[in-house]
N, C-alpha and C positions, 0 to 999 in steps of 0.2 A: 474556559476559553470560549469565548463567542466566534464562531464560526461563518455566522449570517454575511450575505453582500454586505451589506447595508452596515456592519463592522470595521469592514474593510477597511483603513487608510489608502484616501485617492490616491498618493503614490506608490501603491502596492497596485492595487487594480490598471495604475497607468504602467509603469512594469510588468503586469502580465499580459497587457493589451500588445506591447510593444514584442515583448517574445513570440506571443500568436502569429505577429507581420512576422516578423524575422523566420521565423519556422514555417509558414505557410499555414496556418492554422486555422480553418475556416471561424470566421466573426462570431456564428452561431453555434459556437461548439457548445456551451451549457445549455441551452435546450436543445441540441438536438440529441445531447450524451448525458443529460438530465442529471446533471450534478453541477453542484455548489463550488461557489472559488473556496476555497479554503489556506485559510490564513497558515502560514509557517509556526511553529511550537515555537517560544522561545525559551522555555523553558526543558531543558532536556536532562532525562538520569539514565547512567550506563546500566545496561543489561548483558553484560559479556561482551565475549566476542562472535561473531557468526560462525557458519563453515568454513572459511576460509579466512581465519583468524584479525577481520577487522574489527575495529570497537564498534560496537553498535546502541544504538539510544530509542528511547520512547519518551512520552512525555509522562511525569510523576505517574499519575492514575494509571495511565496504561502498563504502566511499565510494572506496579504494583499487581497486579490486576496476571499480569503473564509471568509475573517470579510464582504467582500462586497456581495458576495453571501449570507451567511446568513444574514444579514440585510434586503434584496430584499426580501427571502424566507420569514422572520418575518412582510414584509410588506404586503405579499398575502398571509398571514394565513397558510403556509406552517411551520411545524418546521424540520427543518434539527437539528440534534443531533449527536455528533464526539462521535464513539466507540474505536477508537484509528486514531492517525498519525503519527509521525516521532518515529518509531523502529530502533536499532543500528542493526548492524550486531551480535553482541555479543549474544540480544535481540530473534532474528530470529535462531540464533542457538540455542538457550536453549528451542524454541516453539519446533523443527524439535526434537531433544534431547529427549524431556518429550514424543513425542507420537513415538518416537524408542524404547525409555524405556516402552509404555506402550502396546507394542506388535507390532506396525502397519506398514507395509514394507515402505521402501524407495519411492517406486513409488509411494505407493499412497498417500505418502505425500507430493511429490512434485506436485498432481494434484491439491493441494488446498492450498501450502503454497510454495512462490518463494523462493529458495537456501540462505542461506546467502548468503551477496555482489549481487544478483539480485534483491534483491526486492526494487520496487518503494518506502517503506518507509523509507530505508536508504536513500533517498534522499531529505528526508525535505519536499515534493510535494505531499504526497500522502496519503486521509485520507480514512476510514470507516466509513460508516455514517448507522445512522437509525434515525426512527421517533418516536414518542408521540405512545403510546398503540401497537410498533411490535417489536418482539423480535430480538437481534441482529443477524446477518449474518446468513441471511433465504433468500432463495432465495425467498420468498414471498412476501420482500422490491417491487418488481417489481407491484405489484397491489396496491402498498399505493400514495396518494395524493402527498409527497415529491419524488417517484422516477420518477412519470409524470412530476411532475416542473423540475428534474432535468434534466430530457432527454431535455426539451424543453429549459433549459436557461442556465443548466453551462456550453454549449460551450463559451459565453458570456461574460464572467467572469473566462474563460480559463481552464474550468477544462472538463473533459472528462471521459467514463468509463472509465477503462484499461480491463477487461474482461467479453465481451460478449460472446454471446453463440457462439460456435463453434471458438473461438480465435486461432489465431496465433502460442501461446504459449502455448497450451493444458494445461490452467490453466480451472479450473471448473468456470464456470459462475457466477461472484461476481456484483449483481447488485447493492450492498452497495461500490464499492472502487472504487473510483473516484481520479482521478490524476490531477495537476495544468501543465500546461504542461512549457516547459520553457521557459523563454524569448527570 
């Protein structure tokens, strides 16, 4: 899956243009948050259910790629646990949506939540993870027994943070979201 603007079908780009107005979303959000539109998976395979028992999908590779890592992790007593993966675009605008409707500025919603059409989970690759006994998406992930295996093994198995501290993309520090990167 080619990912590039330049990929893009203009009615996808004009759809995301269109969400940015609607949401308030400033024009210059891919350079100033230094990330790529990123086209939706349409190809999706089931990887269970999450924490809270919904289905959850990745796109083939990735999803291949994290049945392997968690198997390894199961095999060294680690549990990796999927709190969500592949989100639509649709999905990402209805999150951004509920916390505009719930008073909270634009900015600093995009400190902790990527635009529609940028975020890593429209692309099938990219999940949230927690473990056995800690709550989800707490930066506190970083002191559990599965965020040490992961720092140490999911390059491995081709998955990688997407944001550390002080990131590229002045996204807040998600020591839970880890990305399959691409073939």
């Amino acid at each position: 899956m080619n990912s590039s603007v330049e990929s893009q079908p203009l009615d996808y780009r004009a759809r995301i243009r269109e969400m940015h107005r609607e949401l308030g979303i400033p024009a210059d959000y891919a350079r100033r948050f230094q990330s790529p539109l990123r086209i939706e998976a349409d190809v999706l395979t089931s990887i269970g259910a999450d924490v809270y028992g919904r289905p959850q999908q990745l796109g083939p590779h990735a999803a291949q790629r994290w049945q392997a890592m968690q198997l390894q992790a199961q095999r060294d007593n680690v549990a990796l646990l999927v709190i969500s993966a592949f989100r639509s675009v649709d999905s990402q605008r209805a999150v951004i949506a509920r916390k505009l409707a719930a008073g909270k500025p634009i900015e600093e919603i995009l400190r902790v939540n990527a635009a529609p059409g940028y975020s890593e989970h429209h692309s099938g690759c990219a999940l949230d993870l927690t473990t056995t006994g800690h709550n989800s998406l707490e930066t506190g992930f970083e002191t559990t027994r599965a965020f040490t295996w992961l720092s140490q093994q999911a390059a491995g198995f081709g998955f990688r943070m997407s944001y550390p501290r002080d990131n590229r993309h002045g996204i807040a520090y998600e020591p839970w979201h880890w990305a399959c990167m691409q073939e």
